[in-house]
C-alpha positions as CSV (number, residue, x, y, z in Angstrom):
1,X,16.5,23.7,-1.0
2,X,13.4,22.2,-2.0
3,X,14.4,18.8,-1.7
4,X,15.3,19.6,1.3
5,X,12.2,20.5,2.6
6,X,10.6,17.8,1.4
7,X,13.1,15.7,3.1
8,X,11.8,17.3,6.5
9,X,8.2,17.9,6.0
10,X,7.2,14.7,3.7
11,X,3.8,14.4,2.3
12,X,1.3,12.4,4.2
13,X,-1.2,9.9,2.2
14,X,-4.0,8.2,4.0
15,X,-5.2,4.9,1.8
16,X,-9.0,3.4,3.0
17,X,-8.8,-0.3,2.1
18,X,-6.1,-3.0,1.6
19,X,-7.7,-4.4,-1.7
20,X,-5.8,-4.6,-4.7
21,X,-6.8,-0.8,-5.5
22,X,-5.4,0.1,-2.4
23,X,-2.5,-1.6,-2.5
24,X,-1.4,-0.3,-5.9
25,X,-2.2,3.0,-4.8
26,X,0.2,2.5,-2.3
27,X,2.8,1.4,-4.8
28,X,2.2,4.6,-7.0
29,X,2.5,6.5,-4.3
30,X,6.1,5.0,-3.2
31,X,7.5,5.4,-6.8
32,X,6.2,9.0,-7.0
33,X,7.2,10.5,-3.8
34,X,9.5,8.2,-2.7
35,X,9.7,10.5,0.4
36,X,6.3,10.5,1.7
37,X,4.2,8.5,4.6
38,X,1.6,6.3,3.4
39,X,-1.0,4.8,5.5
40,X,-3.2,2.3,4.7
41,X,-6.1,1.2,7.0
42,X,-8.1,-1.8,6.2
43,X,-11.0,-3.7,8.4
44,X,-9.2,-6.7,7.8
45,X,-6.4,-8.1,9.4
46,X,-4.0,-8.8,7.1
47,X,-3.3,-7.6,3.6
48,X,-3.9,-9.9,0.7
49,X,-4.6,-10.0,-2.9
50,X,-8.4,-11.5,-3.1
51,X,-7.1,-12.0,-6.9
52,X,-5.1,-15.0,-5.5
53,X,-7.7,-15.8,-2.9
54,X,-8.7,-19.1,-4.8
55,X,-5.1,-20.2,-5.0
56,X,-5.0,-20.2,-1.3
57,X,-8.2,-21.6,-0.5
58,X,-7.2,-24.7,-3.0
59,X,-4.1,-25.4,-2.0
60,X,-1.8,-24.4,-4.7
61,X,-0.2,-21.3,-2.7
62,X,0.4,-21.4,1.3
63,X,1.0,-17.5,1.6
């Protein structure tokens, strides 16, 4: 029964910021309650890892 509830009244988890933080809360999150809604909201447009930023800006990677 509880599962079941769960099933029809998911949790909700709000995420401020796409960064790396952000994004691997979002991963938690997923392997935790694989149930839930997860938002993220981020100023920027798309998400990406700023840990790989200099890869892109070089050259070596194209996405």
């Amino acid at each position: 029964m509880k599962n079941l509830i769960k099933k029809l009244h998911p949790n909700k988890y709000l995420i401020i910021g796409a960064n790396a933080a952000g994004i691997n809360a979002a991963k938690t999150l997923r392997r935790l309650d694989s149930n839930s809604r997860i938002t993220i909201i981020s100023k920027d447009k798309s998400v990406y890892s700023r840990c790989m930023l200099h890869r892109v800006l070089d050259g070596r990677c194209t996405s």
